[in-house]
Every structure is written in C-alpha cells, then in structure tokens.
C-alpha positions, 0 to 999 in steps of 0.5 A, a space after each residue: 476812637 469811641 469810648 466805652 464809657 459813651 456806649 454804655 449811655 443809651 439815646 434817649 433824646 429823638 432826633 427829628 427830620 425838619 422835612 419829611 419824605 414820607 409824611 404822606 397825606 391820606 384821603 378816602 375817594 369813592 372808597 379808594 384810598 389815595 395816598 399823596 406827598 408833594 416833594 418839593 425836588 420832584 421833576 415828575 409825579 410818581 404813580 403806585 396803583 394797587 390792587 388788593 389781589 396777588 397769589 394768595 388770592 390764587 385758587 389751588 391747582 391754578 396758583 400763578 394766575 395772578 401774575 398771569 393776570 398781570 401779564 395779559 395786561 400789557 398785551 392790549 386794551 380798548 385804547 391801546 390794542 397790541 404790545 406795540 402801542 402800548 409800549 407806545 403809550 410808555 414812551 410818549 407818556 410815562 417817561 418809557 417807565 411803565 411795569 408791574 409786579 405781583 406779590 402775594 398780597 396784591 399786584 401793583 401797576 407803577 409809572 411816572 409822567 409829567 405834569 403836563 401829561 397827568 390826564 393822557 398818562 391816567 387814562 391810560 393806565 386806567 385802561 390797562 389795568 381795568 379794560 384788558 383785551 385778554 385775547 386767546 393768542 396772548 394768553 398763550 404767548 404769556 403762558 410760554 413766557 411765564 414757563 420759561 420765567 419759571 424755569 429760571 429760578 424753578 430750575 427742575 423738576 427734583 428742585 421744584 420737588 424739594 421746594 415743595 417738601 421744603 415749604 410744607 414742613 417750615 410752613 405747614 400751619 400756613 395754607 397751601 396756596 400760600 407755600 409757594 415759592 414765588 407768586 409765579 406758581 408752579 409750572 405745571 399749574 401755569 399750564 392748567 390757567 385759563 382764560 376763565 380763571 383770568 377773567 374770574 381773578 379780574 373780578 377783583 380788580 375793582 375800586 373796592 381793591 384799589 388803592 393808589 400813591 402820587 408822589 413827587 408833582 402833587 398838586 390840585 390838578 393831579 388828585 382832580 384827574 385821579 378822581 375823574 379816573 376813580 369815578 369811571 371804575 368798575 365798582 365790586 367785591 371787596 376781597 376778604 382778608 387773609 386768615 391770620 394764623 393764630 398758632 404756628 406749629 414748630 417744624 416737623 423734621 428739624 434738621 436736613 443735610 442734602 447735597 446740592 445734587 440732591 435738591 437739584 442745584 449745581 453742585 458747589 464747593 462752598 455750603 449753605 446753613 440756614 436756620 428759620 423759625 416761623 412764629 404768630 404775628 400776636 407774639 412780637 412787635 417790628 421794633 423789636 424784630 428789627 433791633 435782633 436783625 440789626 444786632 444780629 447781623 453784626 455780631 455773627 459778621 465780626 465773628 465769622 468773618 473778622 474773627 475768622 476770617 472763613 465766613 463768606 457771608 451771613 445774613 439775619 433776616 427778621 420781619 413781619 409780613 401780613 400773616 407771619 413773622 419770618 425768622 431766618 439766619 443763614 452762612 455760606 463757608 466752607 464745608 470743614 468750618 460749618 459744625 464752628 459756624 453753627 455753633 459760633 451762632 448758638 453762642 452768638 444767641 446765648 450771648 444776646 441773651 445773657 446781654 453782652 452785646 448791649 454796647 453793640 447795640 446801642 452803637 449800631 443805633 447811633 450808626 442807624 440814626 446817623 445813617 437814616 439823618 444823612 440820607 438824601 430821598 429820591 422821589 420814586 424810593 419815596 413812592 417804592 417804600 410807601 408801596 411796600 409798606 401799603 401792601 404789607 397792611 401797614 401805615 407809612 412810617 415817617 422817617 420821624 417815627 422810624 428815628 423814635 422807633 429806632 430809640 425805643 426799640 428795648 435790648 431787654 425785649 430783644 433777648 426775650 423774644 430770642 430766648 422765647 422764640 428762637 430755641 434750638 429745639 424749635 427751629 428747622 436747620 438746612 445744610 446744603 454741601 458739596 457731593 465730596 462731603 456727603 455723609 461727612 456732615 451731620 
C-alpha cells in the first residue's frame, strides 16, 4: 500500500530512456523534410508521406474535396492503371499495407516494405500520390463511395442540421470551412465536387508541401532512393499557413437539452453531458492541458463511477491542435442522476482549484512515468505517433522530453488555467436525453 507520506514528495529527479524511439533525425532535402530513425528490432522500413493539404485547404460550397482527392489516388496512375494493379503493387511490394488518410490539416499516404523492395515500393508510391489518372468514371465511383461513407456517421439530414448549429455556436470565431465535422465534408458539397476542383487542390501536392518519415530499416540505400524520389517531384506553391485565431469568443447559447430524436439520433435511455470550452492557443501550454486531462479523468472516474457506482463512463479530453486548444468533458449516466453528475464535476473542478488533488497528481505521475519506462515500441506506432506530431505542426517529442515534461508539468499552473479558462458561465453545455425525459431535465 502507498503511503501518504510518499505522495506528498513530488518527482523531482528525470528519469531517462537509454534507447529512444523517437529521437528522430532530421534533414532538409530539396526543400523536403525527411524525418529518419533506424529501430534496431525493425524487419521492414515504415514510410508516412505528407502533405500539407487537408480540409482546411478545402473551398466553402465544395468542402471534402481533399478526402476526394485522396480517393481518386487509389484508382490509377501512369504506372498502375486501374484499382486492380494497384491493389497489385500493395501486395507484391508494401506488405499488402498501402492506405491513406485526410485530416484538416493535411493528407497522409503510409505503407511498408522491405529493404529489398525500397526502390519498386517508392516509385510506386511516388506515382500514386503525384501522377493520378483522375479519370471521369472514377470520380463518380468515388463520389457514391464517399456518400455512403458519409451517411454512416452524417446519418440524416436533421442530424447534419444539428451539427451544423451545433458547430457554429462552439466555434464561431473559427472559419467556417474549418466547422466541420469530419474532413469528409458535407453530403451535399460531395455531390457539387468536380474534377476541376481535384485538379486544383492537386496543385498543392508539390515538394514544397511534402514532408516525409522512415522509420524502422534506415539505412543509406533508403534515404539514396528517397532523394531520387524527391528529385523527380513537381516543384510549386508552398501552402500558406493557417490563420491562428487570436481571440476566441465564448459560446453564444451556453446550455442546450434535446432529445435524441431531436437531433437525429436513435433514441436512448441513457444521457449525454458534455461540457466544451474553446480557447487561443496563446493562453495555455501542452504540459499543463495534459497534467488537468490526466487528473481530471481520474477524479471525475472515482467519483462517479467508484463513488457512485452509476456513471457509465467519463471522459477529459484537453489538447492543442494547429489553431485551438479543445477543452471537452463528457458522461454518460442515467437521466434521473445527470443534475448530481454535473455538479460532482463542478465541485470536482473547485477542488482542483483550491488543490486538494495534489497527491492525486503526483500519483497519477508516477503511474505515467512507470507506464511510458515499461512501454515496448512497435516500429509502425513509432512512425504513427511522429506523423501525428508532424501534422499537428509540432517537433517529435522524444519519450526523453516527454518523461521531463511529465515531471515538470506544475499543479499550481494546472488550477490557474481551470480557474481562468474553464468557468461555468463560459463554457457551452449539452445534454442529450431519452424522448420519456423531455422537459423534465433542465
């Protein structure tokens, strides 16, 4: 059993990592940034292309043009014609691992191959991403494609209604291009995309927009093969950066309760509380967002499901992305406990605060630390999280100055930013509930 007496000492000695996954190396090709890291357990190279184009780049009235675009990719090529050989090409060459996303920031292109097959497998890819066929007949099998993706999470035409509304009062200083939902757009813009709009969004897919991760088997005959893949890249305009809001008003209409019908949803006997506050990048830091989420989630946990014992789940979800940081806390119980849920979790907050959870904190570091030492890397999680740090216009952290942050990130900073930024009369609040419970929540 731990002692109070050891909680109350915070760390302050740093542990370190003697191998570190993530200690990437960094070269600037052709104006292409090439980011490496042999892992010496690694049976196959592990390849993220990136490319600074996603759904923020797309125009308004045609969003979901760039996960369009990423579509059309995988139906043909001047090397590999058809769906087919391409599927082709994944199997012989890339370990049958070839995919893709779209994000808002940017699209990324990722497989993995062996060494034997480095040239083959780049040519490939180089032809896939930069040489597209984008014939009219695949457009249009993409475009019923992507609808019924759509519909799978988009669901109907009163929920995509509700998500719009929903979305312009949380973030109504942020641009409306970037509102929504997912990078798939918006069914309706879908069905407006042309092939003149593809080709104008491919124009962004230059050297200038590109930047690219190995990771696993590096060595001098894959960053030779990659740089004779550069070389041959159509050259451009580099995209220009995202506007950063530098002032984020708080929501419009603070509190909603709707039914799940309502929205659009299946009804459900179980309710939704959500809580979301966005803020300027300018006023927080990650160490701190990521000590409150930590915390947070623990706390609330205990309390409303140990304590409790009616809470379904909880979640504390508090991070940066490239132009706001997303504040968002959420519980699912049952409709008759949502009025204690809410205000265990506005007591919770006080608390912090006032900090009474500072041994809660300095154990749930120790539990991070232990966690992040004992961890064992796969080589493809080691190229996934750097993409995902890439994109979101970040450096690599290294599980060495991850493990420093963690020791540093200060309580004290912690109850200020929750104090400062995460009031009551700031924050929008949703409560979702069954049809039996209408007009009896508040």
């Amino acid at each position: 059993m731990i002692k109070k007496e050891q909680n109350k000492t915070p760390i302050n000695k740093i542990p370190k990592v003697a191998f570190d996954p993530y200690d990437y190396k960094k070269q600037t090709y052709r104006g292409v940034d090439i980011y490496t890291k042999a892992l010496p357990w690694a049976n196959c190279t592990f390849l993220k292309w990136i490319i600074n184009h996603g759904a923020q780049d797309d125009k308004i009235g045609t969003e979901g043009t760039a996960h369009f675009l990423e579509h059309i990719m995988f139906d043909g090529n001047d090397l590999y014609g058809d769906k087919k050989t391409i599927d082709l090409f994944s199997k012989e060459h890339l370990l049958d691992s070839l995919n893709a996303h779209t994000r808002f920031t940017d699209t990324c292109y990722v497989c993995k191959f062996l060494p034997q097959k480095t040239a083959p497998a780049l040519e490939g890819i180089h032809r896939l991403i930069f040489k597209p066929l984008m014939r009219d007949e695949d457009i249009e099998h993409e475009r019923k494609v992507i609808t019924q993706e759509g519909w799978g999470y988009l669901l109907n035409e009163k929920y995509i209604d509700y998500l719009k509304k929903w979305s312009k009062n949380l973030y109504s200083d942020i641009p409306e291009k970037s509102r929504m939902s997912s990078p798939l757009g918006w069914i309706d813009t879908v069905a407006k995309i042309s092939k003149k709009d593809l080709k104008s969004a491919h124009k962004n897919y230059v050297r200038e927009n590109s930047a690219i991760i190995l990771a696993g088997i590096v060595n001098d005959n894959t960053i030779k093969e990659i740089k004779r893949i550069i070389d041959q890249l159509p050259t451009g305009k580099k995209r220009t950066p995202f506007r950063i809001p530098s002032k984020i008003n708080i929501p419009k209409e603070k509190r909603w309760v709707k039914t799940y019908t309502e929205i659009g949803r299946t009804d459900n006997k179980q309710a939704l509380l959500e809580i979301d506050r966005i803020l300027e990048i300018k006023k927080t830091d990650e160490d701190t967002l990521g000590l409150i989420e930590t915390v947070l989630r623990e706390v609330l946990f205990r309390r409303l499901r140990h304590d409790n014992s009616w809470c379904y789940g909880v979640g504390v979800n508090f991070f940066r992305n490239p132009k706001y940081v997303s504040q968002n806390i959420w519980v699912k119980v049952a409709p008759e406990n949502l009025k204690d849920a809410e205000t265990i979790i506005w007591d919770t907050i006080d608390r912090f605060i006032k900090g009474e959870y500072k041994e809660d904190c300095e154990r749930e570091r120790k539990i991070v630390i232990d966690r992040t030492l004992a961890s064992e890397f796969l080589s493809g999680d080691v190229a996934e999280s750097a993409e995902r740090q890439i994109a979101s216009g970040k450096k690599i952290k290294t599980i060495n100055e991850y493990l420093e942050s963690v020791v540093k990130a200060n309580y004290d900073k912690g109850a200020k930013h929750l104090s400062l930024y995460f009031k009551k009369e700031d924050v929008f609040t949703e409560i979702n509930i069954s049809e039996e419970f209408k007009g009896k929540v508040e």
